[in-house]
N, CA, C and O of each residue as an XYZ file, in Angstrom:
288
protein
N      11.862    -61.348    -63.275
C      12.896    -62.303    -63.643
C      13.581    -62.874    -62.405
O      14.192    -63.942    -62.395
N      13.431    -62.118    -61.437
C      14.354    -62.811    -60.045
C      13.754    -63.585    -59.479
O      14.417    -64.300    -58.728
N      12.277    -63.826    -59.543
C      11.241    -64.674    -59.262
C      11.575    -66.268    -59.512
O      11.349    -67.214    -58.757
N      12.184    -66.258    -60.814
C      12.245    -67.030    -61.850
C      12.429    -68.014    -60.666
O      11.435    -68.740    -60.695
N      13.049    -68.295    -59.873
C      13.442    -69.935    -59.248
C      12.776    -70.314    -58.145
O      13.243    -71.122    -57.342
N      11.493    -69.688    -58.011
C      10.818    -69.863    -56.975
C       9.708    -70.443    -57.510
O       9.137    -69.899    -58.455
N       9.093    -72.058    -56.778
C       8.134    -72.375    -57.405
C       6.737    -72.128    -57.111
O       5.824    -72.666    -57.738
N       6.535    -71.118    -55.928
C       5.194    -71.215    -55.453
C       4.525    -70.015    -56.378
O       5.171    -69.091    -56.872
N       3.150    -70.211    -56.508
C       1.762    -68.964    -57.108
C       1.889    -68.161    -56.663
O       2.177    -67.830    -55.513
N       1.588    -67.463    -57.965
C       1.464    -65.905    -57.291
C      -0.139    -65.557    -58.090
O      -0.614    -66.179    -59.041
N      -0.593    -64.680    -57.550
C      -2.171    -63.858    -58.240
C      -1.944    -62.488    -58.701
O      -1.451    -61.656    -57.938
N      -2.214    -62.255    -59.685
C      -2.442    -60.618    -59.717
C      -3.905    -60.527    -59.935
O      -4.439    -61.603    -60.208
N      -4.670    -59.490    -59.875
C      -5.461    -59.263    -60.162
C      -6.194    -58.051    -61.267
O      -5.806    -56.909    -61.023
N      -6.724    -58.116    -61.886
C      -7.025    -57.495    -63.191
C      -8.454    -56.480    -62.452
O      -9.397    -57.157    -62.042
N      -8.537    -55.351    -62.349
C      -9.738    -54.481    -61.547
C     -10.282    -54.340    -62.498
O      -9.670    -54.021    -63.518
N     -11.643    -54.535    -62.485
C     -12.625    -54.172    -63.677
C     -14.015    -53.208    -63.153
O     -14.451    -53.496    -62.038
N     -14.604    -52.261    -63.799
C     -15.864    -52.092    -63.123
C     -16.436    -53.058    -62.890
O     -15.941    -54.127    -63.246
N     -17.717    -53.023    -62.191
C     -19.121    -54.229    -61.508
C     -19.805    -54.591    -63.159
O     -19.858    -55.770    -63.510
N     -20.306    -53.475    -64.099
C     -20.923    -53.795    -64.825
C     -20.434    -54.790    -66.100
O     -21.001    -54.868    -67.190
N     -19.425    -55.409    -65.742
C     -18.403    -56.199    -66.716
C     -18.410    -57.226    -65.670
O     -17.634    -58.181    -65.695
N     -19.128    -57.069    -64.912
C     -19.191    -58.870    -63.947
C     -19.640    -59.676    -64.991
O     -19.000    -60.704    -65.212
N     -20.841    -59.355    -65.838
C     -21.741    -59.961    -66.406
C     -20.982    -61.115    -67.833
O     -21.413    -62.103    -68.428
N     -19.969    -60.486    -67.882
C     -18.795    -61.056    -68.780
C     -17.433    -61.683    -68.398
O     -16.280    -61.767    -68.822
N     -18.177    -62.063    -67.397
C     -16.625    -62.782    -65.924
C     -15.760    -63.946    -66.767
O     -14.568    -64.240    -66.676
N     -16.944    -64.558    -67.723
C     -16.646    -66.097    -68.154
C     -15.401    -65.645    -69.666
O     -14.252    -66.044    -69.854
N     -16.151    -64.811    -70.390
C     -15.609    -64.493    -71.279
C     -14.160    -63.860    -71.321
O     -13.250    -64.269    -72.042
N     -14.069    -62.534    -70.218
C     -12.749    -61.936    -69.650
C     -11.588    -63.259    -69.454
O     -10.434    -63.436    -69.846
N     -12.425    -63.945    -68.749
C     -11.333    -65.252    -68.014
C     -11.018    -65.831    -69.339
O      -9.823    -65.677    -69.592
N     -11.495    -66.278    -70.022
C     -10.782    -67.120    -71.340
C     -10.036    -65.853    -72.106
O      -8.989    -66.113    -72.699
N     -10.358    -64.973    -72.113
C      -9.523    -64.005    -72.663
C      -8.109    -64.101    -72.266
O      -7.076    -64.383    -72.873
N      -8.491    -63.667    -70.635
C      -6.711    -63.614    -70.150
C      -5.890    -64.888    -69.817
O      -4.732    -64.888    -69.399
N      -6.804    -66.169    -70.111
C      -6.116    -67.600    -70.574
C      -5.456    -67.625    -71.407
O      -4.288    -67.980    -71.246
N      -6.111    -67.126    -73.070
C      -5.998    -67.324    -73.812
C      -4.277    -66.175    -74.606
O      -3.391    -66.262    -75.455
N      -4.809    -65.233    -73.516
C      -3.849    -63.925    -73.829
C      -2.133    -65.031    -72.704
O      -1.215    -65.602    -73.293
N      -2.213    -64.994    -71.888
C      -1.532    -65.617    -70.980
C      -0.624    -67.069    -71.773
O       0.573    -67.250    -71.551
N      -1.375    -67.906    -72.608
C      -0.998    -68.340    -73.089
C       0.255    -68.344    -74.395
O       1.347    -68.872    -74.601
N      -0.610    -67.479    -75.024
C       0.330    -66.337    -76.301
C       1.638    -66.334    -75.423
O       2.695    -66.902    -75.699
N       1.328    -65.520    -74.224
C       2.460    -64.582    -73.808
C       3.979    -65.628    -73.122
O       5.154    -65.314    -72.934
N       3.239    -66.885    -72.919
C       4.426    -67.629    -72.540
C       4.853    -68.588    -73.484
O       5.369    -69.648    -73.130
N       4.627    -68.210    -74.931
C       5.256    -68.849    -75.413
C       6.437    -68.618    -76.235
O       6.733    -69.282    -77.229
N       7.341    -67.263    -75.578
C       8.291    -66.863    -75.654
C       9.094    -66.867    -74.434
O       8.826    -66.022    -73.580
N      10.359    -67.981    -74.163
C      10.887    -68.462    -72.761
C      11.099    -67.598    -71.927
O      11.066    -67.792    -70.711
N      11.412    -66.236    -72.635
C      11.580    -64.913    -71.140
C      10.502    -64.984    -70.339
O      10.491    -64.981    -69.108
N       9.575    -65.049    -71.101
C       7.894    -64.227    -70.300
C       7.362    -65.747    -69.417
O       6.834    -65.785    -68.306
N       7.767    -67.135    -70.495
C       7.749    -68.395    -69.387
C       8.083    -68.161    -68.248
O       7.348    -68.019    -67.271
N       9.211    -68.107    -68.304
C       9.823    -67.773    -66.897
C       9.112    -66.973    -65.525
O       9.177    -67.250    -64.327
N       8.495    -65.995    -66.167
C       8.495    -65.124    -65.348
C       6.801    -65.255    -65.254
O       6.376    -65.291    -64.100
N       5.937    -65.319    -66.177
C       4.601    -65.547    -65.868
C       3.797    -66.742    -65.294
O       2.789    -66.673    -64.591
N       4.725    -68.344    -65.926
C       4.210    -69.731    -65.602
C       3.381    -70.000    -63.808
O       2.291    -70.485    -63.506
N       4.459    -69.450    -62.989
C       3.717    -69.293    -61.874
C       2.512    -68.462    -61.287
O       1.991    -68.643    -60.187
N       2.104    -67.338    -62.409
C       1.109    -66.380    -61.997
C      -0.307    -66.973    -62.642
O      -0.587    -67.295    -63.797
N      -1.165    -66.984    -61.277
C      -2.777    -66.794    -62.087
C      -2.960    -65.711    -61.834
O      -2.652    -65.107    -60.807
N      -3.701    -65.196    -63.129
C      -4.803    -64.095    -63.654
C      -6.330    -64.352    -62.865
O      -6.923    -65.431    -62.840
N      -6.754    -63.176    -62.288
C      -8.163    -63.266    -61.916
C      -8.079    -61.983    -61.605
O      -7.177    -61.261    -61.180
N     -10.013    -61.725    -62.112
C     -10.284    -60.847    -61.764
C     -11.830    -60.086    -60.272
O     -12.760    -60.682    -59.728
N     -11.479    -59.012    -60.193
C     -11.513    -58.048    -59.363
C     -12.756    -56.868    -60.021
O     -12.760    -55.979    -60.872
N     -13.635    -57.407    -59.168
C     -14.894    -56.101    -59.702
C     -14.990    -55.176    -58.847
O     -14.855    -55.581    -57.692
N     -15.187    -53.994    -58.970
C     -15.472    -52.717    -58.150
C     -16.400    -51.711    -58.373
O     -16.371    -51.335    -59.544
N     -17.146    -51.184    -57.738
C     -18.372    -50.639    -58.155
C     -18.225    -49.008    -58.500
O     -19.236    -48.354    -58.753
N     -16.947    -48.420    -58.492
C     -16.758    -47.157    -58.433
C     -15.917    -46.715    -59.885
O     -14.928    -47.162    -60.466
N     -16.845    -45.623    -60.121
C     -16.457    -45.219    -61.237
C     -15.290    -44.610    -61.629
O     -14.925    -44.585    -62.804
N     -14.468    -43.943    -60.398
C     -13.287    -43.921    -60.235
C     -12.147    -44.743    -60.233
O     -11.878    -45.558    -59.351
N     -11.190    -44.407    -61.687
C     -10.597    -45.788    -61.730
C      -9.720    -45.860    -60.288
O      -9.786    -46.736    -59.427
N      -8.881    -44.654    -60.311
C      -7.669    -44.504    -59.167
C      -8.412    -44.622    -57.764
O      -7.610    -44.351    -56.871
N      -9.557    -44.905    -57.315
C     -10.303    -45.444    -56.290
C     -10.397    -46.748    -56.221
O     -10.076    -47.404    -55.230
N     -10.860    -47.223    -57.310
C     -11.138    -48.862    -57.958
C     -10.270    -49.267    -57.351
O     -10.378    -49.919    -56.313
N      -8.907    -48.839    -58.086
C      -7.462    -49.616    -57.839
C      -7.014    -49.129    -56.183
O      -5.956    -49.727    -55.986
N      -7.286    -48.478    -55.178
C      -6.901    -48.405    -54.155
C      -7.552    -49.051    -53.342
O      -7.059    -49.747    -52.455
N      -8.625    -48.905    -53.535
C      -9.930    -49.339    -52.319
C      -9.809    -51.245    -52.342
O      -9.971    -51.940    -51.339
N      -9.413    -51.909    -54.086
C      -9.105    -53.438    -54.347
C      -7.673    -53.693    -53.961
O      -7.337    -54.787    -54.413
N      -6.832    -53.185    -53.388
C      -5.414    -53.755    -53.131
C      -5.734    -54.809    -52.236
O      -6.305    -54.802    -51.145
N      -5.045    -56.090    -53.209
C      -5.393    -57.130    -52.369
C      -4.035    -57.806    -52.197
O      -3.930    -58.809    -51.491
């Protein structure tokens, strides 16, 4: 929410295993489509409008590796 008055992008990134690359296209309209939903209640406007969603493949089956080894 303190974000709120700042106009530049921000990214997060969503870590997925490698074997869900194969569904890159589909994930992405997902978290469009989810992203969308979510701002159309003015709190979450606020605070999400500037963020893109993308995702992050990693080849390790370890999630708590996944997520350390991808800090981007």
């Amino acid at each position: 929410m303190q974000a709120e008055g700042r106009t530049e992008t921000r990214t997060i990134y969503l870590v997925m295993p490698s074997y869900a690359e194969q569904h890159k296209h589909q994930i992405a309209v997902i978290l469009e489509k989810e992203k969308k939903n979510l701002c159309r209640s003015k709190t979450f406007e606020k605070v999400f409008s500037s963020i893109n969603f993308k995702i992050a493949f990693a080849n390790s089956k370890n999630i708590k590796q996944m997520i350390v080894r991808t800090k981007i």
